[in-house]
C-alpha positions as CSV (number, residue, x, y, z in Angstrom):
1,X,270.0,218.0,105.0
2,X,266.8,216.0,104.7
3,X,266.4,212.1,103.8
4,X,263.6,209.5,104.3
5,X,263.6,206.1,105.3
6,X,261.2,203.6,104.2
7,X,259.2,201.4,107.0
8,X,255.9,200.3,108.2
9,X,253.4,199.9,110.8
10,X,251.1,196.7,111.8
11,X,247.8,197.2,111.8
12,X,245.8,193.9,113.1
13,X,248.1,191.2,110.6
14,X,248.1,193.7,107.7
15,X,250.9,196.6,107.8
16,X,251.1,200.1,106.4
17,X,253.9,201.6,104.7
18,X,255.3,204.4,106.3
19,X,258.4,207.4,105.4
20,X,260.5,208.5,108.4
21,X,262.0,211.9,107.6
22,X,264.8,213.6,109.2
23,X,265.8,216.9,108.6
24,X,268.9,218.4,110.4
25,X,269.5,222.0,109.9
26,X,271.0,225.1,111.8
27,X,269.1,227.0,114.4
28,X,269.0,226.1,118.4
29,X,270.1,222.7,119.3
30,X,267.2,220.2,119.2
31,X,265.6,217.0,118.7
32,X,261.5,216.8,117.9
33,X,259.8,214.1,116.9
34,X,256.5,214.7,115.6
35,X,253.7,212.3,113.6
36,X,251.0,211.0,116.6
37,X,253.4,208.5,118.1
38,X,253.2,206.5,121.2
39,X,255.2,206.6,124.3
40,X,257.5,203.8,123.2
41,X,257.7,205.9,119.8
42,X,259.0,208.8,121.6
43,X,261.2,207.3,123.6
44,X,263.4,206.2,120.5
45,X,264.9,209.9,120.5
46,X,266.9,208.3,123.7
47,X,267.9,204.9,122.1
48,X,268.9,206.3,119.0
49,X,271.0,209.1,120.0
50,X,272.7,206.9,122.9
51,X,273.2,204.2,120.2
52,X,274.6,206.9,117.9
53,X,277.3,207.8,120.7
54,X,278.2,204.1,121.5
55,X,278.8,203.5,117.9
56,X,281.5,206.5,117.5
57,X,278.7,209.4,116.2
58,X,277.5,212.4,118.5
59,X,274.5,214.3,117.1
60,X,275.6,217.8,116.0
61,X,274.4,221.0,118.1
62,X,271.7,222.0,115.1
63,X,268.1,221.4,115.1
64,X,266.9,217.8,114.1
65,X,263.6,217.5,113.3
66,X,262.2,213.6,112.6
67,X,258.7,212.7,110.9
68,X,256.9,210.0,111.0
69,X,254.5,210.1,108.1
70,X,251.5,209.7,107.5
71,X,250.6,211.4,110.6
72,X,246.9,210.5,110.6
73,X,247.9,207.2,112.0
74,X,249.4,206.2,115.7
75,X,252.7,205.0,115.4
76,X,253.2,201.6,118.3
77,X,255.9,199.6,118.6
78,X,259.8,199.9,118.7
79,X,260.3,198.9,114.7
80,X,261.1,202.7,114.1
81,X,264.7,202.5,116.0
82,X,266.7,201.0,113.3
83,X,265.1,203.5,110.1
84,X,265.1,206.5,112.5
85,X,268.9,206.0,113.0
86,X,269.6,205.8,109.4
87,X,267.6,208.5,108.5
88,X,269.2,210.6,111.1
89,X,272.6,209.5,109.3
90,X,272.1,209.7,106.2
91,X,270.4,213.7,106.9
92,X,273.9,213.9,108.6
93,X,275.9,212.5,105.4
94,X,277.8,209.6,106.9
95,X,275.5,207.4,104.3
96,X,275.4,208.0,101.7
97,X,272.9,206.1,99.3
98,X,270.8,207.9,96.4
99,X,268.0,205.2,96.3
100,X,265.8,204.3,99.4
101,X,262.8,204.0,97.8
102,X,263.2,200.3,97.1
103,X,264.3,199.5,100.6
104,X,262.8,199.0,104.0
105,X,264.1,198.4,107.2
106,X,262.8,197.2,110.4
107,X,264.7,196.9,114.3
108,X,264.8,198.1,117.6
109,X,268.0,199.7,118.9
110,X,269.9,198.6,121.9
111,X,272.1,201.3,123.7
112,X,275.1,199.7,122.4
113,X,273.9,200.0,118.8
114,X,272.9,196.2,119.0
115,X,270.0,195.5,116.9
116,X,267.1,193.2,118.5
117,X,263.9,191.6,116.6
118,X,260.8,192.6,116.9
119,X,257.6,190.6,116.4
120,X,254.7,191.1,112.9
121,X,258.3,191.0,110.3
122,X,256.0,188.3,108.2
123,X,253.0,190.4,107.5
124,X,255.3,193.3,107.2
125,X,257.1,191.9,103.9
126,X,254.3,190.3,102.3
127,X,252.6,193.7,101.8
128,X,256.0,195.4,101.0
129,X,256.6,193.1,98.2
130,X,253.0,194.4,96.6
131,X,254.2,198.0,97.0
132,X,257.1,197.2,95.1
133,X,259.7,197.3,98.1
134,X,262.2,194.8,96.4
135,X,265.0,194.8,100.0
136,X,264.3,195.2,103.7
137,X,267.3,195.4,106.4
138,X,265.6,193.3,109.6
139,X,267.3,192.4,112.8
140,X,269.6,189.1,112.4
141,X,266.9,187.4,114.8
142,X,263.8,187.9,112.6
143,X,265.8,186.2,109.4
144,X,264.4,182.7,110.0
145,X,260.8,184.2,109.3
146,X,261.4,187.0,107.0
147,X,263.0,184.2,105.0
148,X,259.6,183.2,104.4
149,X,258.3,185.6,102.6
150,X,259.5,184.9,98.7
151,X,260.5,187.7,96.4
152,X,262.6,190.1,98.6
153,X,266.0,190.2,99.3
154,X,266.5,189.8,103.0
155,X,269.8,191.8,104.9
156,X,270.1,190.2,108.1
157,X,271.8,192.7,110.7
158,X,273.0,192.1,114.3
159,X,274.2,195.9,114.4
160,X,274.2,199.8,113.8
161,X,277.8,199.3,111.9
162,X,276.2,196.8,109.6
163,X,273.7,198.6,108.7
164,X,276.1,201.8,107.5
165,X,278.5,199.6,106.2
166,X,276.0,197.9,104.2
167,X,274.5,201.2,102.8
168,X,277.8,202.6,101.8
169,X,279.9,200.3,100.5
170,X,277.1,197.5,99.7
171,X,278.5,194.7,102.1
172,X,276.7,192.1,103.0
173,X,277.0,191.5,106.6
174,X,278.2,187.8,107.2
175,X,278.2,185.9,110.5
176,X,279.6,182.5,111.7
177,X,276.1,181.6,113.3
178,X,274.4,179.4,111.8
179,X,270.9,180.4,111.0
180,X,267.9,177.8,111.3
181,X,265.5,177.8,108.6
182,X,262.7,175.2,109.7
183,X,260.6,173.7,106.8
184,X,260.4,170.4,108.4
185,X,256.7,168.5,108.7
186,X,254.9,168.7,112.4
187,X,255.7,165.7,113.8
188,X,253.1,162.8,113.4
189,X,249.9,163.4,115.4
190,X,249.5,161.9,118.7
191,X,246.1,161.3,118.6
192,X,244.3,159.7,116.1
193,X,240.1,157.8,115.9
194,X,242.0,154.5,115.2
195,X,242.7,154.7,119.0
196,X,239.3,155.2,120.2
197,X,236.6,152.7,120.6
198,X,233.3,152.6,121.5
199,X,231.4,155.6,121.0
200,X,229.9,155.5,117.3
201,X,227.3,157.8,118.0
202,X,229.6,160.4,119.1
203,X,232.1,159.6,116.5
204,X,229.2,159.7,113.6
205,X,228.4,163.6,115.0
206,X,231.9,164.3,114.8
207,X,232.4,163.1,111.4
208,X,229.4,165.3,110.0
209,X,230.7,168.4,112.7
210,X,234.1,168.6,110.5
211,X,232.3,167.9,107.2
212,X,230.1,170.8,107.3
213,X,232.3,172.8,109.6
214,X,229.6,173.0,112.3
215,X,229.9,174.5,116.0
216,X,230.2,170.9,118.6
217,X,228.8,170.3,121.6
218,X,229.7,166.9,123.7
219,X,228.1,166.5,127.2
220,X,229.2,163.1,129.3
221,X,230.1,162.2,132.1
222,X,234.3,162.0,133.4
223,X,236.0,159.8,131.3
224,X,233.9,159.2,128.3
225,X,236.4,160.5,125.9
226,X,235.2,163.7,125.2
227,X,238.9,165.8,125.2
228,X,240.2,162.3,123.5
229,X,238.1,163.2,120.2
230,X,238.5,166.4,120.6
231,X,241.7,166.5,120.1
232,X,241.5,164.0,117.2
233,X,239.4,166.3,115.1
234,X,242.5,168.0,113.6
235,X,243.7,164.9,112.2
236,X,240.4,164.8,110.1
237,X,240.4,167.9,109.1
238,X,241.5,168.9,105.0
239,X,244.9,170.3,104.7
240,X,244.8,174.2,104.6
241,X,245.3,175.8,101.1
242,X,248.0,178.1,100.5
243,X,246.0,181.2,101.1
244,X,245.2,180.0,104.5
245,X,248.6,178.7,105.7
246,X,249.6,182.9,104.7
247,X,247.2,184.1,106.8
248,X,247.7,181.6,109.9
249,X,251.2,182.3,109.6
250,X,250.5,186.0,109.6
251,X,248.4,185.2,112.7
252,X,251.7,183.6,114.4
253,X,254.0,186.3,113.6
254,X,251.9,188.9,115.2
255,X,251.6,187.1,118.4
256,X,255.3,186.3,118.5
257,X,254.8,182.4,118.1
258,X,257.6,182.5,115.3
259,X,260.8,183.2,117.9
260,X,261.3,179.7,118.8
261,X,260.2,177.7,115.7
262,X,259.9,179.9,112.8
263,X,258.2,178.0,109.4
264,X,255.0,178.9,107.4
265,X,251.5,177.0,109.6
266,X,250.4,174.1,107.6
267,X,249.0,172.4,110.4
268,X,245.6,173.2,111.3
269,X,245.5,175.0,114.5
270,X,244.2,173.2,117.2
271,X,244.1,175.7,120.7
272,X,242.5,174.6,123.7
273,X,242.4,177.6,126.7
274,X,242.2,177.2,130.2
275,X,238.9,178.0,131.4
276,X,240.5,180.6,133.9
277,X,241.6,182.5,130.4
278,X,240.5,186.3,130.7
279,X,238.5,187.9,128.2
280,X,241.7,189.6,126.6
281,X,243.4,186.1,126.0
282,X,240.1,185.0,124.5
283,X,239.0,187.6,122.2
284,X,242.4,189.7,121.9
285,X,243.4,192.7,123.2
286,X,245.0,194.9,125.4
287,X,246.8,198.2,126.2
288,X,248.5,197.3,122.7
289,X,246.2,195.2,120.9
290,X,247.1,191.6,119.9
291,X,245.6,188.2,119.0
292,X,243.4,186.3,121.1
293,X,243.0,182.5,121.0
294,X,240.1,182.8,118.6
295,X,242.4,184.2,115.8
296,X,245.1,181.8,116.7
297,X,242.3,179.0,115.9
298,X,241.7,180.8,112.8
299,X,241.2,177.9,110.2
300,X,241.2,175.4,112.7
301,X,239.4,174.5,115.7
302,X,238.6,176.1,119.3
303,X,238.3,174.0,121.9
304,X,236.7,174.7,125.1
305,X,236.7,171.8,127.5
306,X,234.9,172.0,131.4
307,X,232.6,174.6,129.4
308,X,230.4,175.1,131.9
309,X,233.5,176.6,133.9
310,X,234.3,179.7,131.7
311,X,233.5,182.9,132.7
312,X,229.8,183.5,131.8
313,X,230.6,186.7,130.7
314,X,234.0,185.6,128.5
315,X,231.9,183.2,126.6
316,X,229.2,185.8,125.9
317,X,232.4,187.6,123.9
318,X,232.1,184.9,121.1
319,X,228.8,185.1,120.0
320,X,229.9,188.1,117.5
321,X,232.4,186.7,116.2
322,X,231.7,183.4,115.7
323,X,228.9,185.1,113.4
324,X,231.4,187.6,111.5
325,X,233.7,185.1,111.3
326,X,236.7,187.7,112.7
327,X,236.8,190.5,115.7
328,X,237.2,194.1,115.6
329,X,239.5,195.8,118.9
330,X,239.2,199.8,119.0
331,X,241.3,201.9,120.6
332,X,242.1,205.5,120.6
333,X,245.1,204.6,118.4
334,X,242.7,202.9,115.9
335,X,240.8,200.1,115.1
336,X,242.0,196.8,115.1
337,X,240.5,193.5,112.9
338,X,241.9,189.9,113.3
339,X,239.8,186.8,111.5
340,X,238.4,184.3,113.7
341,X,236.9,181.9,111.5
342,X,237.1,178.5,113.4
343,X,235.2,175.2,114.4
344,X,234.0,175.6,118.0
345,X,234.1,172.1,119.6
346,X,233.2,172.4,123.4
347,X,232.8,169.2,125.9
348,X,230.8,169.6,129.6
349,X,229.6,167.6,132.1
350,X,226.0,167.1,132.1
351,X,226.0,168.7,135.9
352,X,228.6,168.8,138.5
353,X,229.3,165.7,140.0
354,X,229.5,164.6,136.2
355,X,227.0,161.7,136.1
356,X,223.2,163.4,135.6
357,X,220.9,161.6,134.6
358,X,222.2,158.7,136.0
359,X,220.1,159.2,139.6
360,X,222.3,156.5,140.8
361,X,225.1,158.3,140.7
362,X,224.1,161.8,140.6
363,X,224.4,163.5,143.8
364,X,222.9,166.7,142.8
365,X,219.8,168.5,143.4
366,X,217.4,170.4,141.4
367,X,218.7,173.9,141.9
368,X,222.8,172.8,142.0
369,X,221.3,171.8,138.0
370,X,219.9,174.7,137.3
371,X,222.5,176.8,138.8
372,X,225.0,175.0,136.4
373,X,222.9,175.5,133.4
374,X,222.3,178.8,133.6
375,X,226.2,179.6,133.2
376,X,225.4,178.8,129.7
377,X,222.9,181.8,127.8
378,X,220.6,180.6,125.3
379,X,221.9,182.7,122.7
380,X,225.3,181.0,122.8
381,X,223.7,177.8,122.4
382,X,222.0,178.5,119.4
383,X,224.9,179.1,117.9
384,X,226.1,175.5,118.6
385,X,225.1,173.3,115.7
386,X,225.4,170.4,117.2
387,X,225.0,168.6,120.4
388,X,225.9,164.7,121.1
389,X,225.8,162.6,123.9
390,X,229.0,161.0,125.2
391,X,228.0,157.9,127.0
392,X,229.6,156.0,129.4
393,X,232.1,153.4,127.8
394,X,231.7,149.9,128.5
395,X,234.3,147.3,129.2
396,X,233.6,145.5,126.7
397,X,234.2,148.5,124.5
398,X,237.3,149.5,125.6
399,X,238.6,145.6,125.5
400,X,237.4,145.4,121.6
401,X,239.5,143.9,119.4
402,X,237.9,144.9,116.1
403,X,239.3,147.3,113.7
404,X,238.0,151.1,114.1
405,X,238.4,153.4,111.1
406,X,241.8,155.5,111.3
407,X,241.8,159.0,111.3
408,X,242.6,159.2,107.5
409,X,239.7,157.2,106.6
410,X,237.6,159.4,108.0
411,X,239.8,162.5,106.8
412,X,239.4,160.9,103.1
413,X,235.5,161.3,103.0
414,X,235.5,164.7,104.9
415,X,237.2,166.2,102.2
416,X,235.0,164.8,99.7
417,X,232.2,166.2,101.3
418,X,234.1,169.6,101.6
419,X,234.9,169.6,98.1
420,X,230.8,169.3,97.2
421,X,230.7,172.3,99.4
422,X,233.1,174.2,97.9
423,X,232.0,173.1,94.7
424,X,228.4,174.4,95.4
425,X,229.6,177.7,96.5
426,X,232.3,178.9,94.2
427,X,230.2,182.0,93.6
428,X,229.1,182.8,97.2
429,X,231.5,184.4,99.9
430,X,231.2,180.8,102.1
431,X,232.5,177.7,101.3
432,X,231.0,175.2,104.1
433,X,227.1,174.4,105.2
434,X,227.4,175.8,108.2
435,X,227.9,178.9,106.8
436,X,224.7,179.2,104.6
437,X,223.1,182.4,105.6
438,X,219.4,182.3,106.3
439,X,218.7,184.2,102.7
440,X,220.2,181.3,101.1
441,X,218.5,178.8,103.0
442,X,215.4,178.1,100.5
443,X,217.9,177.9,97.3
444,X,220.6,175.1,98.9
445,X,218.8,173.7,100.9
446,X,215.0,173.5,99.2
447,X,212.9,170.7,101.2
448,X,209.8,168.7,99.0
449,X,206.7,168.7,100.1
450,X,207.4,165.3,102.9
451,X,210.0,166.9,103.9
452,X,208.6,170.8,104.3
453,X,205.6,168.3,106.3
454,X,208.2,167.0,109.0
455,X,209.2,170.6,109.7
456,X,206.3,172.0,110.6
457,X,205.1,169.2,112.5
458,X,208.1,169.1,114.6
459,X,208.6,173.0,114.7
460,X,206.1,173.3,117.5
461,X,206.8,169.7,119.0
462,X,210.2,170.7,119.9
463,X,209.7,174.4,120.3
464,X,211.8,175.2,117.5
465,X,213.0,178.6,116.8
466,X,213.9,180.3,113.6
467,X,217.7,180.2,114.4
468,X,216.9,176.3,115.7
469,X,215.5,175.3,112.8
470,X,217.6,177.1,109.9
471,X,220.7,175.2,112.1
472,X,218.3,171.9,111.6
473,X,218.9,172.4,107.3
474,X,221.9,173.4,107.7
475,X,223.4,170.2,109.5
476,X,220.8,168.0,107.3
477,X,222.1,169.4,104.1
478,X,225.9,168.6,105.5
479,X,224.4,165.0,106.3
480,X,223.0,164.5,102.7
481,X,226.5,165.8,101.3
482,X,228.0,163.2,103.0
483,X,225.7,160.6,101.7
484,X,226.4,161.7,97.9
485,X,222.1,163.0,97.6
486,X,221.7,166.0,96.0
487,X,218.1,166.6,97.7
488,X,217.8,167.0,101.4
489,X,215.2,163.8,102.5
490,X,213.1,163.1,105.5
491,X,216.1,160.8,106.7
492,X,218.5,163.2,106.6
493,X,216.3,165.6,108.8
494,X,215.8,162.9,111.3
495,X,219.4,162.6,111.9
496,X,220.1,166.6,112.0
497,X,217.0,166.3,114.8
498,X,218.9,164.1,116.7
499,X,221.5,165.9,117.3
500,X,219.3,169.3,118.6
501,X,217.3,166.4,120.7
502,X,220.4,166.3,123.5
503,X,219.7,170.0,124.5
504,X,216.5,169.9,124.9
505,X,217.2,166.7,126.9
506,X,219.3,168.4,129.4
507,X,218.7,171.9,129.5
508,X,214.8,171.9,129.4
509,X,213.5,168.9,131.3
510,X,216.1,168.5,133.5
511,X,214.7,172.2,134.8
């Protein structure tokens, strides 16, 4: 008899429906699977049949042929236990169940016919429910997060025998254990620019930074407070719309983050790597592709702190996608695409014993400088918006008694700028300054004739470049948002020049 069984396959953090047919007939005794599978694919044939016998059924001496369709694509993972089993079953008529067209199911088999979870069971069901798959059989430890996708009926199953039981006489299985559904709030954030004083220059840049959405540079000396406001940029950020929370909480589900605490992201990410992080953990990748921290910052921020201690050749890595806003893995089994749209806010020393230009304190030479410059490639840095100093904090500074502004002061008029953003470009592909492309430069960000004067008389000053000075409108367009002016001024540009000043400060003359 023949039967088909209903599936899918993850591709990046979208999924692909696929049939798994098994036909059992007479002839030679036999098992083939066929339909470009993987290793771990294959290896089912030895689960499945071993689960079969620990659950009271022994495959019949006929020939039993399983495809996994369509077999233009690699089949990874070990989802396909649980629908290869039923199909197996049903081909052998003990189920017995006239529609399967409507259902999917999802599971990796343990030998004693125990069913496990595996990992992507968010994405999975979001694109099920748009090819009309109304009820999908997942293992009892992915029901936390499959609970999150609305609109299908969810069968949690801890076994085989569920599974038939279910299909033939319509059970539902029930357990005693309790099942945690989390929709609780992130608990309140530990850090917040209420805490931190002193430093209104670097706290100005970081306030326009989030506004537009630009790349961050700080560079200070040990203890300014770099990481400190780094790690208080999430609190300032806008709250994530519903389209983004979906795709974050894709992101999680593919990388396994859902196991322990499973409820949709609402939280801007904030994900801040060790510099000794390989390539792989950066980017994404591996023998089977996954996630890197770049598309777990998706819609949030990237921090790199100690920059200048990254592998120069794992920081080359994000110059392509911090311009195409996601990355792209290939492998012989296919390509795979995860976004990677985030804020990159990075803090460094302005040389290694910390305390350049301070010649007082400095103990480094001319060529220890260089040497810890050139870690860093021009190219990257142009793709760095921004650059601000973080001087050192006085005493009286960090004895203050006045009133700073709270991180929701701050968060109040960043999302009032983002909104004049948005508003601007509800017919473009962007939504934030930083994004402008260099063809769109002349229409949002169109200088008068002062202004188009202070360009070109600074162009050459400060050895601008085409990318340099396209970031220079960008940030000064973010700056007049902010200010409420609908017209980019000579103020405005004085300000965005300031913040390009602190590169050419430390990594021209200081060489």
């Amino acid at each position: 008899m023949y039967s088909c069984i209903t599936t899918a396959i993850l591709k990046g953090i979208t999924s692909t429906i696929v049939k798994v047919e098994a036909d059992v007939s007479d002839g030679m005794p036999y098992f083939e699977m066929v339909g470009f599978l993987s290793s771990e694919v294959k290896e089912a044939k030895e689960r499945v049949r071993t689960a079969m016998k620990n659950c009271g059924f022994l495959l019949p001496p006929k020939r039993i042929t399983v495809n996994i369709a369509p077999a233009s694509i690699k089949k990874q993972g070990c989802g396909f236990d649980l629908p290869l089993a039923i199909a197996i079953l049903e081909a052998m008529s003990i189920i017995e169940r006239e529609d399967n067209d409507s259902i999917m199911m999802i599971g990796e088999l343990g030998l004693s016919g125990q069913i496990n979870g595996v990992t992507g069971v968010l994405p999975i069901l979001l694109d099920a429910l748009e090819h009309g798959i109304s009820e999908c059989i997942v293992p009892y430890d992915n029901y936390s997060e499959a609970s999150l996708a609305k609109g299908i009926k969810i069968i949690p199953v801890k076994h085989l025998l569920d599974v038939i039981n279910y299909l033939n006489e319509g059970d539902v299985p029930y357990y005693e254990d309790e099942i945690i559904i989390s929709n609780e709030e992130t608990d309140k954030p530990k850090h917040d620019f209420l805490n931190i004083n002193g430093q209104k220059v670097l706290r100005r840049a970081c306030e326009i930074a989030v506004s537009g959405m630009h790349n961050f540079l700080m560079i200070g000396p040990p203890g300014a407070g770099k990481t400190m406001i780094a790690k208080s940029i999430p609190t300032i950020l806008p709250p994530m719309t519903n389209e983004e929370c979906i795709v974050s909480s894709k992101i999680a589900s593919v990388s396994g983050r859902f196991k322990d605490n499973p409820r949709i992201i609402n939280d801007r990410p904030f994900r801040s790597p060790h510099h000794t992080v390989s390539p792989q953990g950066l980017i994404g990748g591996g023998a089977i592709p996954h996630p890197g921290e770049i598309s777990l910052a998706h819609n949030g921020v990237l921090f790199l702190d100690e920059l200048t201690e990254f592998s120069k050749t794992t920081l080359e890595m994000l110059r392509q996608p911090m311009e195409d806003g996601e990355v792209s893995i290939s492998r012989a089994s296919g390509k795979y695409t995860y976004p990677s749209n985030f804020m990159l806010v990075c803090a460094m020393n302005p040389c290694s014993c910390g305390y350049y230009p301070d010649l007082n304190k400095c103990r480094c030479d001319r060529n220890s400088i260089r040497r810890y410059y050139n870690k860093l490639s021009q190219p990257l840095l142009d793709r760095i918006d921004m650059c601000a100093e973080a001087a050192t904090v006085s005493y009286k500074d960090i004895v203050a008694i006045e009133e700073n502004e709270s991180s929701d002061e701050i968060r109040d008029r960043v999302i009032k700028a983002h909104n004049i953003q948005k508003k601007r470009y509800i017919n473009e592909t962007y939504n934030y300054n930083s994004n402008i492309p260099s063809r769109d430069i002349d229409k949002y960000c169109a200088l008068g004739e002062e202004e188009n004067q202070f360009m070109e008389d600074i162009y050459d000053r400060y050895a601008l470049t085409g990318r340099t000075y396209y970031k220079l409108l960008r940030v000064a367009r973010t700056i007049a948002d902010m200010a409420g002016d609908e017209r980019i001024n000579v103020l405005h540009l004085k300000e965005s020049l300031l913040y390009r000043g602190l590169d050419k400060k430390y990594f021209e003359n200081c060489l």
